[in-house]
N, CA, C, O and CB atoms as a CASP TS submission, in Angstrom:
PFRMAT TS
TARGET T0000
AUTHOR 0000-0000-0000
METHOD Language model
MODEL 1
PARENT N/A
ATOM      1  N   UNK     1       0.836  -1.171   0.000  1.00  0.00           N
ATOM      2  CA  UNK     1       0.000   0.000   0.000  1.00  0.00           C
ATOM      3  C   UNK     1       0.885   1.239   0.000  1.00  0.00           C
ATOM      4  O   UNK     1       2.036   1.221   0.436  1.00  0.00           O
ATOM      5  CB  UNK     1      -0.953  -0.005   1.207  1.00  0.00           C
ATOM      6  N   UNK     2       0.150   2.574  -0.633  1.00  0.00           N
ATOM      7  CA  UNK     2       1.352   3.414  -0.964  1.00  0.00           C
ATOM      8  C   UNK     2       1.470   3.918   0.404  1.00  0.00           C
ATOM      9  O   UNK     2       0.546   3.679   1.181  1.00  0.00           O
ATOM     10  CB  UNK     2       1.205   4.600  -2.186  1.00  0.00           C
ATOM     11  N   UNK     3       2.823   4.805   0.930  1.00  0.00           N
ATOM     12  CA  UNK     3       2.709   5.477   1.682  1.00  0.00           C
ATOM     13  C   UNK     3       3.440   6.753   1.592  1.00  0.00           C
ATOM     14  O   UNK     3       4.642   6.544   1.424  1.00  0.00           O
ATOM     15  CB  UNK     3       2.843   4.855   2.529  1.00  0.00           C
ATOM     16  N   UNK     4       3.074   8.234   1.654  1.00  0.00           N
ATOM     17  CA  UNK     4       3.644   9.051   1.405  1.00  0.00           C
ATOM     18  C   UNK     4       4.902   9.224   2.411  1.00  0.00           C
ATOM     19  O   UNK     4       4.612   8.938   3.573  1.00  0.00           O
ATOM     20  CB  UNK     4       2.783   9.938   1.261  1.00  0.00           C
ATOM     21  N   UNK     5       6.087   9.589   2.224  1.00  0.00           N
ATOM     22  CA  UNK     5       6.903   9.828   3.122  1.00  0.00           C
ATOM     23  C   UNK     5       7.373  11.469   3.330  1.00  0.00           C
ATOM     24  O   UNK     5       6.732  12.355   2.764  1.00  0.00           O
ATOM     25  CB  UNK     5       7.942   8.930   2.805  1.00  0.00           C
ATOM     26  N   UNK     6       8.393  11.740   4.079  1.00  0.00           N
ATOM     27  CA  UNK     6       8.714  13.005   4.485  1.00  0.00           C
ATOM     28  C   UNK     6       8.914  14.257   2.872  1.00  0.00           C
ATOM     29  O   UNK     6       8.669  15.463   2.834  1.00  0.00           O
ATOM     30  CB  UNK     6      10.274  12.698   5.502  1.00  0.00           C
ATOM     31  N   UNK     7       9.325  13.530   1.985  1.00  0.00           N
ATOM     32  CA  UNK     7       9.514  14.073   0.916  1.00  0.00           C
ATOM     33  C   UNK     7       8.416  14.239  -0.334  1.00  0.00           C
ATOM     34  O   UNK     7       8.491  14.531  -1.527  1.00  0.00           O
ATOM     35  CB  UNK     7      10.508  13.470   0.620  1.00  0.00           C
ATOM     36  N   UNK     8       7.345  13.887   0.616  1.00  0.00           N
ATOM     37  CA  UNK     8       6.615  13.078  -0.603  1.00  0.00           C
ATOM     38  C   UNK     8       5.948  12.590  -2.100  1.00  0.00           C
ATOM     39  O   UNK     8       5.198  12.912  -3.022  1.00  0.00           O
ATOM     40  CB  UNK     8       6.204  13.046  -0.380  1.00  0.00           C
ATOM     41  N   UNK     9       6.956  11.426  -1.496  1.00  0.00           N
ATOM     42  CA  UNK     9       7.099  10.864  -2.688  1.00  0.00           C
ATOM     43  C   UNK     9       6.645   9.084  -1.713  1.00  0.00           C
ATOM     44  O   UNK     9       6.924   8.616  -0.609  1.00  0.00           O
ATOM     45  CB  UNK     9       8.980  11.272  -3.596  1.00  0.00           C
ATOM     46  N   UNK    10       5.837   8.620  -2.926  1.00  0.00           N
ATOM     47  CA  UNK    10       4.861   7.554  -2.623  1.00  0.00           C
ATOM     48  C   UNK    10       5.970   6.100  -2.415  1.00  0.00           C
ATOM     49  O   UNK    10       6.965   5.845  -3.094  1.00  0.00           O
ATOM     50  CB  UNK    10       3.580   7.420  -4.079  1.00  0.00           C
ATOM     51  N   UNK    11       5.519   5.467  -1.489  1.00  0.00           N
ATOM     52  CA  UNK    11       6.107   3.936  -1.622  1.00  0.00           C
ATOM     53  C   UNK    11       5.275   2.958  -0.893  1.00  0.00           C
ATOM     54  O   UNK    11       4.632   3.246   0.116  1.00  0.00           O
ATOM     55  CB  UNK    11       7.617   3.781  -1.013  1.00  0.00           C
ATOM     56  N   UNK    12       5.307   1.892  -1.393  1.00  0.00           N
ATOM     57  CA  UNK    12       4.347   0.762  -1.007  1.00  0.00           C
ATOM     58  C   UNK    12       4.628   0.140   0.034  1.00  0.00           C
ATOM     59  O   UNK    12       5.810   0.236   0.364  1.00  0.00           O
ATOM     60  CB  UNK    12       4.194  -0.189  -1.884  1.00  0.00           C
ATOM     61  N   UNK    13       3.859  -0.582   0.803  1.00  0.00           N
ATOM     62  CA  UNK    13       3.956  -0.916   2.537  1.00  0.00           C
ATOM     63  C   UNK    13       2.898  -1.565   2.383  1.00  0.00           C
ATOM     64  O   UNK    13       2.333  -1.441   1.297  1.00  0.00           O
ATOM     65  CB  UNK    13       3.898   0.305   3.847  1.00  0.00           C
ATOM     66  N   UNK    14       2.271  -2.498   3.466  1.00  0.00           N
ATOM     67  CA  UNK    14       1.098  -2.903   3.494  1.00  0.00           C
ATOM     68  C   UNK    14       0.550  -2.284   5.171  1.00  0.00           C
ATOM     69  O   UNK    14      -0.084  -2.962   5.980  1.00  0.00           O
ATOM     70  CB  UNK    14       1.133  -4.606   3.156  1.00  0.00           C
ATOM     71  N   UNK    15       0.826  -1.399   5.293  1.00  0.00           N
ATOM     72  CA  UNK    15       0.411  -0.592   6.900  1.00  0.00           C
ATOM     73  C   UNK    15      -0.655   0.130   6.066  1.00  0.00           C
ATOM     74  O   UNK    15      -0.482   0.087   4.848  1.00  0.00           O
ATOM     75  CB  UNK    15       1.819   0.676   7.937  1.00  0.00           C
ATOM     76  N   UNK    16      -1.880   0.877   6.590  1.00  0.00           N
ATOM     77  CA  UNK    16      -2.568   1.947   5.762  1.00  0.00           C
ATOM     78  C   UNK    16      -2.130   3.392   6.426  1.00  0.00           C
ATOM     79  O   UNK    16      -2.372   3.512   7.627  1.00  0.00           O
ATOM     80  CB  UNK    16      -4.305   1.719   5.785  1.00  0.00           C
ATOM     81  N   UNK    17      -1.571   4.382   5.818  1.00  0.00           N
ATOM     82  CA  UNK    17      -1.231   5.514   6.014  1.00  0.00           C
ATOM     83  C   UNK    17      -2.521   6.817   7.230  1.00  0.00           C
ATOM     84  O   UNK    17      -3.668   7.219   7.030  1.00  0.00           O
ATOM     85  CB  UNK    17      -0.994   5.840   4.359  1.00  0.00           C
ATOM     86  N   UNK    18      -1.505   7.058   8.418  1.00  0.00           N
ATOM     87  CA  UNK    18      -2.277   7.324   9.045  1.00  0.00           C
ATOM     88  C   UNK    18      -2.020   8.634   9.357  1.00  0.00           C
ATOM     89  O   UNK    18      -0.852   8.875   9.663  1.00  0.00           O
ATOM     90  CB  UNK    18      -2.425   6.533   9.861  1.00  0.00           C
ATOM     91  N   UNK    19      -2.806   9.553   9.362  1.00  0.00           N
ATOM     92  CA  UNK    19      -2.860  11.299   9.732  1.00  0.00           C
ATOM     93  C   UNK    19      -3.201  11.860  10.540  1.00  0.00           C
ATOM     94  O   UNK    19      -4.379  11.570  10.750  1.00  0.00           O
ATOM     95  CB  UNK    19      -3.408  12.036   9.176  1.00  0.00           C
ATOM     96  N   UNK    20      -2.724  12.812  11.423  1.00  0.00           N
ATOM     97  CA  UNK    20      -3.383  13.511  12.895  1.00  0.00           C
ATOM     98  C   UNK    20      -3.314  14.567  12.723  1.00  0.00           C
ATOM     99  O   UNK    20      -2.215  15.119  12.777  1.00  0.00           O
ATOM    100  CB  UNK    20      -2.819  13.343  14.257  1.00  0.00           C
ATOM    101  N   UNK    21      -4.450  15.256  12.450  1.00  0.00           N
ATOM    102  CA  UNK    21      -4.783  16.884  12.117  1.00  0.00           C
ATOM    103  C   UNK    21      -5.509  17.499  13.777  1.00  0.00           C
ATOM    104  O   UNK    21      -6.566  16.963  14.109  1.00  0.00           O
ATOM    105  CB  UNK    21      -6.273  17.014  10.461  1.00  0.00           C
ATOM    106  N   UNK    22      -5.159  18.136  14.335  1.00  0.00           N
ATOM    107  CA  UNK    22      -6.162  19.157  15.151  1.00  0.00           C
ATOM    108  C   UNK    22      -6.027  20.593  14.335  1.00  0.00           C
ATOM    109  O   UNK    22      -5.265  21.276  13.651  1.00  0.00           O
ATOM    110  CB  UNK    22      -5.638  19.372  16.977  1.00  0.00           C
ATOM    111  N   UNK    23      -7.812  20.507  15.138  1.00  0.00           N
ATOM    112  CA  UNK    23      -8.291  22.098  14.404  1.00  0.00           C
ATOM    113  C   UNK    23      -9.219  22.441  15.453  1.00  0.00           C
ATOM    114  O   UNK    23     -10.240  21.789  15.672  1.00  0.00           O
ATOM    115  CB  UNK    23      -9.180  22.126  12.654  1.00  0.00           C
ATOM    116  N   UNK    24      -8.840  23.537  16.149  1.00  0.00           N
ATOM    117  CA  UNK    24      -8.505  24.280  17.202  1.00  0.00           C
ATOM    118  C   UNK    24      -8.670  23.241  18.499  1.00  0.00           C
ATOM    119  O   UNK    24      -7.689  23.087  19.226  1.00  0.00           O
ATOM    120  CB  UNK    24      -9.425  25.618  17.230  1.00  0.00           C
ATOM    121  N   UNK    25     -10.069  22.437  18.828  1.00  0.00           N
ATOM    122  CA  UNK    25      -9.984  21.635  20.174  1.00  0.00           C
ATOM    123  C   UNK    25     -10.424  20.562  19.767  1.00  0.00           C
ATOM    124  O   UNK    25     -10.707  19.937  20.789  1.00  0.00           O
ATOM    125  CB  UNK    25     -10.730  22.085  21.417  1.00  0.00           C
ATOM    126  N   UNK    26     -10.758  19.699  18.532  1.00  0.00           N
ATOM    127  CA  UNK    26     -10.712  18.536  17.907  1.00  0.00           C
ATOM    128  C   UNK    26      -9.602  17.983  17.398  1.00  0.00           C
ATOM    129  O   UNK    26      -8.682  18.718  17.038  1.00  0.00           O
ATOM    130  CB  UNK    26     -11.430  18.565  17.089  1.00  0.00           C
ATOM    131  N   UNK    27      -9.521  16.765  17.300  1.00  0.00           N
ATOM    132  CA  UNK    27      -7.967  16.419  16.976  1.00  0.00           C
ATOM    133  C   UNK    27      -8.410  15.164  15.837  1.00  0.00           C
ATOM    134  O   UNK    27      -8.607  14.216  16.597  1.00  0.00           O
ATOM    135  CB  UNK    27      -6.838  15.786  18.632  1.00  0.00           C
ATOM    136  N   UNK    28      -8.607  14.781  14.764  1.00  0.00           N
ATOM    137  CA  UNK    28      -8.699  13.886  13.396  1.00  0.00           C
ATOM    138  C   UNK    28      -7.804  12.994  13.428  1.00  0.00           C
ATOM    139  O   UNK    28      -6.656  13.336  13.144  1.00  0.00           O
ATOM    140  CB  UNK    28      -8.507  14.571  12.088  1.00  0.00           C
ATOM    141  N   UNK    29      -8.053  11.766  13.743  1.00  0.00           N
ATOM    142  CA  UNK    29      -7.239  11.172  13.342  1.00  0.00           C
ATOM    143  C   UNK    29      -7.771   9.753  12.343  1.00  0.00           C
ATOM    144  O   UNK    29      -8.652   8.939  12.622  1.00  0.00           O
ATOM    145  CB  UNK    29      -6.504  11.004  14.511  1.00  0.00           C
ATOM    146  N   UNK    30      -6.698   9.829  10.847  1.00  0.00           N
ATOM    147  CA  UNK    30      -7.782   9.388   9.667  1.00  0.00           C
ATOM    148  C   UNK    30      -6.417   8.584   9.367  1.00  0.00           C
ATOM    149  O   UNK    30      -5.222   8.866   9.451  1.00  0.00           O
ATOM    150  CB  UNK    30      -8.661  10.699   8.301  1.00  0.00           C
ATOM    151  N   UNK    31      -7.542   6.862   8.774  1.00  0.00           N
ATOM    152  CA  UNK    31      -6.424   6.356   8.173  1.00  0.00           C
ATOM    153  C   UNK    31      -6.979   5.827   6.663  1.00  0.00           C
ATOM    154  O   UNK    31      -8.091   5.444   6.299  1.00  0.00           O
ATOM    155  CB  UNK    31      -5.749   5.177   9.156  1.00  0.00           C
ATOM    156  N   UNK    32      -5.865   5.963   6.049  1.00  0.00           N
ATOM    157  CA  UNK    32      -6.258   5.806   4.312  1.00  0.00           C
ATOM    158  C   UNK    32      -5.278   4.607   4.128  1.00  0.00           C
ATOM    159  O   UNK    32      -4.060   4.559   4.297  1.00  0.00           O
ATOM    160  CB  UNK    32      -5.814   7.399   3.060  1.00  0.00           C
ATOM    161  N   UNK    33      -6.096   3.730   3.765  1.00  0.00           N
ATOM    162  CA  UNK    33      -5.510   2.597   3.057  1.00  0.00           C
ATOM    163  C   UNK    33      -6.013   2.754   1.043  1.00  0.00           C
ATOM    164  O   UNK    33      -6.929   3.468   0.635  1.00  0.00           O
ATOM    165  CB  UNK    33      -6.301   0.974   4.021  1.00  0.00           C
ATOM    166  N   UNK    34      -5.018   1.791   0.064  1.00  0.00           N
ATOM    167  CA  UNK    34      -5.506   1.842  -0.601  1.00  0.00           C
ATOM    168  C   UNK    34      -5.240   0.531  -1.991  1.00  0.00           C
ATOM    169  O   UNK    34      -4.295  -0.202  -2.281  1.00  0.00           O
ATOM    170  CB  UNK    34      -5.379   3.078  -0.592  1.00  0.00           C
ATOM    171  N   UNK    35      -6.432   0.725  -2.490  1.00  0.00           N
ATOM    172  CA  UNK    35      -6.489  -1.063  -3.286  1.00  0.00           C
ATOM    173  C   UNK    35      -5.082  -1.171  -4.322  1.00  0.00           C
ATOM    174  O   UNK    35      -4.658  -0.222  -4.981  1.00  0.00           O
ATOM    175  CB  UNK    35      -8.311  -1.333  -4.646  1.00  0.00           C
ATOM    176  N   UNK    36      -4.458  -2.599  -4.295  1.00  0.00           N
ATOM    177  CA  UNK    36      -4.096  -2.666  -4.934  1.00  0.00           C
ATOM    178  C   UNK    36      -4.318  -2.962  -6.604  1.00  0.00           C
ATOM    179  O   UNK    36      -3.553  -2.838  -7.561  1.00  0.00           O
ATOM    180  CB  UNK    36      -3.725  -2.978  -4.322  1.00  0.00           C
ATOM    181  N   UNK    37      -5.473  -3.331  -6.508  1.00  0.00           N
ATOM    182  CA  UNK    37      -6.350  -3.449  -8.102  1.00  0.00           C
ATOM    183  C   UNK    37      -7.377  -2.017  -8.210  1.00  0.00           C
ATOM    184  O   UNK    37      -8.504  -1.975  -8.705  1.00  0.00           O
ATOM    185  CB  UNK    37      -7.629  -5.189  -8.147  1.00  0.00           C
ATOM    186  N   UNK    38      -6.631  -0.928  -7.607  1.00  0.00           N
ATOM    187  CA  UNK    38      -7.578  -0.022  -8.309  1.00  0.00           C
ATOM    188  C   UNK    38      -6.733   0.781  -9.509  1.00  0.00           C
ATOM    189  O   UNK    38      -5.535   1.063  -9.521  1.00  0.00           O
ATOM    190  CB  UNK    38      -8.268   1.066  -7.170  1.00  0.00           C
ATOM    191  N   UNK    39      -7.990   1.115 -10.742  1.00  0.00           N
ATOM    192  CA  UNK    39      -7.504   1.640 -11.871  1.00  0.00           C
ATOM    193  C   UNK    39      -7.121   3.137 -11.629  1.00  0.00           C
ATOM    194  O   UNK    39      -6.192   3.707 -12.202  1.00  0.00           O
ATOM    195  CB  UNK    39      -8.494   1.449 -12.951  1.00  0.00           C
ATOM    196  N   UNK    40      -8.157   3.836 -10.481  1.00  0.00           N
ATOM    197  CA  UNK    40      -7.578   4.954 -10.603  1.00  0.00           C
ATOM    198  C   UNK    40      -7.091   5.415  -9.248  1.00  0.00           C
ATOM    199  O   UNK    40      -7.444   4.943  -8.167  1.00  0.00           O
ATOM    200  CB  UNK    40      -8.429   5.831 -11.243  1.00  0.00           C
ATOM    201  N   UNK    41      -5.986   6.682  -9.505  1.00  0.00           N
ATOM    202  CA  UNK    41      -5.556   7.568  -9.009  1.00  0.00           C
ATOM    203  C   UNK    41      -5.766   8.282  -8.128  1.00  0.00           C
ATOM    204  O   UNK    41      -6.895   8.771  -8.092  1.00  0.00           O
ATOM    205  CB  UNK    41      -5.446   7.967  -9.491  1.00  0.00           C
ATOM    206  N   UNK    42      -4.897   8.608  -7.169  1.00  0.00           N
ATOM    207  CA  UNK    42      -5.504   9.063  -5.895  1.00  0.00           C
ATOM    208  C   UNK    42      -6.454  10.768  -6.470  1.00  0.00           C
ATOM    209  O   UNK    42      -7.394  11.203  -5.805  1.00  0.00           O
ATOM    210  CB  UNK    42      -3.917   9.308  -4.510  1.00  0.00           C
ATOM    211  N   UNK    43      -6.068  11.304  -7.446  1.00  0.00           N
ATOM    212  CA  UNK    43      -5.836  12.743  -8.155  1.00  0.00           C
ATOM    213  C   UNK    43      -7.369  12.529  -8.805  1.00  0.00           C
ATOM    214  O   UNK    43      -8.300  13.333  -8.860  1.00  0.00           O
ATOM    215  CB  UNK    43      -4.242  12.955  -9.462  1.00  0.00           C
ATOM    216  N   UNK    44      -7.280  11.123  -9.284  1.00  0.00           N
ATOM    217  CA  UNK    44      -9.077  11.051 -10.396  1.00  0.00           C
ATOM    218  C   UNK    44      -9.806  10.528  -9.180  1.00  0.00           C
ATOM    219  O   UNK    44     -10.949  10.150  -9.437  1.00  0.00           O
ATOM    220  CB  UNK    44      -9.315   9.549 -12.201  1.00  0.00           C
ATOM    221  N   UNK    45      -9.514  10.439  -8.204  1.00  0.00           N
ATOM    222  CA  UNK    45     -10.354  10.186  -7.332  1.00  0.00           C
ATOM    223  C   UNK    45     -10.859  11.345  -5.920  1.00  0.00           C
ATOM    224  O   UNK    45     -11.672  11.238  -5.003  1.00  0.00           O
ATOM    225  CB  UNK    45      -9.762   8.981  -6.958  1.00  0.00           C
ATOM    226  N   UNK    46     -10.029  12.273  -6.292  1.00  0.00           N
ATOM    227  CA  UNK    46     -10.471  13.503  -4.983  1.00  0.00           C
ATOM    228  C   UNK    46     -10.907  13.953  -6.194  1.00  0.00           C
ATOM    229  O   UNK    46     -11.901  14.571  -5.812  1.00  0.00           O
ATOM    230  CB  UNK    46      -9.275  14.603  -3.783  1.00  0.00           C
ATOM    231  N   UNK    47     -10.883  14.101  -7.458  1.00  0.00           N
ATOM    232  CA  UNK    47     -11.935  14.852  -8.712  1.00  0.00           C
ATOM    233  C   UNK    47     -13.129  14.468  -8.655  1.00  0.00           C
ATOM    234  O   UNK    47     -14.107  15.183  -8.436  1.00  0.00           O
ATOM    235  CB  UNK    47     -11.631  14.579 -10.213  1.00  0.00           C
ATOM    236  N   UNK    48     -13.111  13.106  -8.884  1.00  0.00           N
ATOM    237  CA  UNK    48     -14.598  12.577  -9.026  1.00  0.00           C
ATOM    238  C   UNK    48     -15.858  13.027  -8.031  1.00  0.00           C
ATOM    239  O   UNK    48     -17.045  13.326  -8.159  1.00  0.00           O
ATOM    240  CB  UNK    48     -14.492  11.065  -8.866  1.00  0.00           C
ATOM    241  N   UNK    49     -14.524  12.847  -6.574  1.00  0.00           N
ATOM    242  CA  UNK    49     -15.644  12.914  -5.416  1.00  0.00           C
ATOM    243  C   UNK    49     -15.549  14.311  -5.043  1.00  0.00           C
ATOM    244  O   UNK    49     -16.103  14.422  -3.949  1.00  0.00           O
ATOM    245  CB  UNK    49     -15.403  11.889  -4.045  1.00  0.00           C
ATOM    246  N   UNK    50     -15.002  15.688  -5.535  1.00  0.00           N
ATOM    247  CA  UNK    50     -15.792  17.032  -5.303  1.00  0.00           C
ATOM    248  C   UNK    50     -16.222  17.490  -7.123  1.00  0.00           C
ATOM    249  O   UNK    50     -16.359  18.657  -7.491  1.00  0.00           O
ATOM    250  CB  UNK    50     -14.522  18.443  -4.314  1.00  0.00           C
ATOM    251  N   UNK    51     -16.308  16.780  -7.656  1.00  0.00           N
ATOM    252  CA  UNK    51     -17.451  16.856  -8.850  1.00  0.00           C
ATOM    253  C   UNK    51     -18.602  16.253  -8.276  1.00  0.00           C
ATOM    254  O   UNK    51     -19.602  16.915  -8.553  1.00  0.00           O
ATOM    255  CB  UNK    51     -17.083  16.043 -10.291  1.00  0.00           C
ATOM    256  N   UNK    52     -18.865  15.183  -7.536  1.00  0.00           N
ATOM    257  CA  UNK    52     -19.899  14.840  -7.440  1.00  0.00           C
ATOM    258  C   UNK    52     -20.363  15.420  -5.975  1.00  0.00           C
ATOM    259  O   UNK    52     -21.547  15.349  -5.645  1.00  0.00           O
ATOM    260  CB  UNK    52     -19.910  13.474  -7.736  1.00  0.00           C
ATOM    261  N   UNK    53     -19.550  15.893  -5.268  1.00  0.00           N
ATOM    262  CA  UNK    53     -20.590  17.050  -4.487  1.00  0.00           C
ATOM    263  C   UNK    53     -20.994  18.493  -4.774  1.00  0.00           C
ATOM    264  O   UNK    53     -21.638  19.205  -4.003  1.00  0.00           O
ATOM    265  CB  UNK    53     -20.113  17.284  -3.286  1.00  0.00           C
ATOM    266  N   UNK    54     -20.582  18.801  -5.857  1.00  0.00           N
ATOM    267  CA  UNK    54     -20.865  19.687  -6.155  1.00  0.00           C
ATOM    268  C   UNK    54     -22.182  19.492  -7.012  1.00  0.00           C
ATOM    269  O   UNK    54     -23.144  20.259  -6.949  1.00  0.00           O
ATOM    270  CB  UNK    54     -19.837  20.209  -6.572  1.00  0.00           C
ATOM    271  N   UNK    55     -22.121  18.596  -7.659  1.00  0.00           N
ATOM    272  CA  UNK    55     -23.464  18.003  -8.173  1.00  0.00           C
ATOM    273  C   UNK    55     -24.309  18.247  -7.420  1.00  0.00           C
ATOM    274  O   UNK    55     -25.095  19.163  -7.665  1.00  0.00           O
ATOM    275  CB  UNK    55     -23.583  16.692  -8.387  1.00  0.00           C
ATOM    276  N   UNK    56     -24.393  17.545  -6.349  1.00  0.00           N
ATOM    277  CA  UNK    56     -25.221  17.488  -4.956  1.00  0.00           C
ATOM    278  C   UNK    56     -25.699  18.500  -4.773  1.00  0.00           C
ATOM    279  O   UNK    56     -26.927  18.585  -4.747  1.00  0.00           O
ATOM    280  CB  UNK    56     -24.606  17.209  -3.759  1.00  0.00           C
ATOM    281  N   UNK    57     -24.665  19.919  -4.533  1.00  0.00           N
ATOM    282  CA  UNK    57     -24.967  21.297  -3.967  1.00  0.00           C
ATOM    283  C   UNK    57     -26.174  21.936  -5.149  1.00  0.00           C
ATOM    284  O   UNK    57     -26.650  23.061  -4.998  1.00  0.00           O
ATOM    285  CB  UNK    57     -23.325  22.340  -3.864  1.00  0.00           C
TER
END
């Protein structure tokens, strides 16, 4: 599974990549794994999904 590193630049692992955002007194913590048989792109895939909320709106 890919994982972005300090430079990032992508490399494969099988851990799923994990993120800790706080914003101001909540703290996020999100983990993204991702398929190895998928056709698309992490890039055609944050497109698709704010094209299709914007649809929505």
């Amino acid at each position: 599974m890919p994982a972005v590193t300090a430079d990032r630049t992508i490399e494969r692992t099988d851990k799923p990549l994990h993120i800790t955002k706080r914003i101001g007194s909540t703290t996020y913590k999100v983990s993204v794994h991702f398929s190895r048989t998928s056709r698309e792109t992490m890039s055609d895939k944050l497109v698709r999904l704010i094209e299709r909320d914007a649809v929505k709106q």
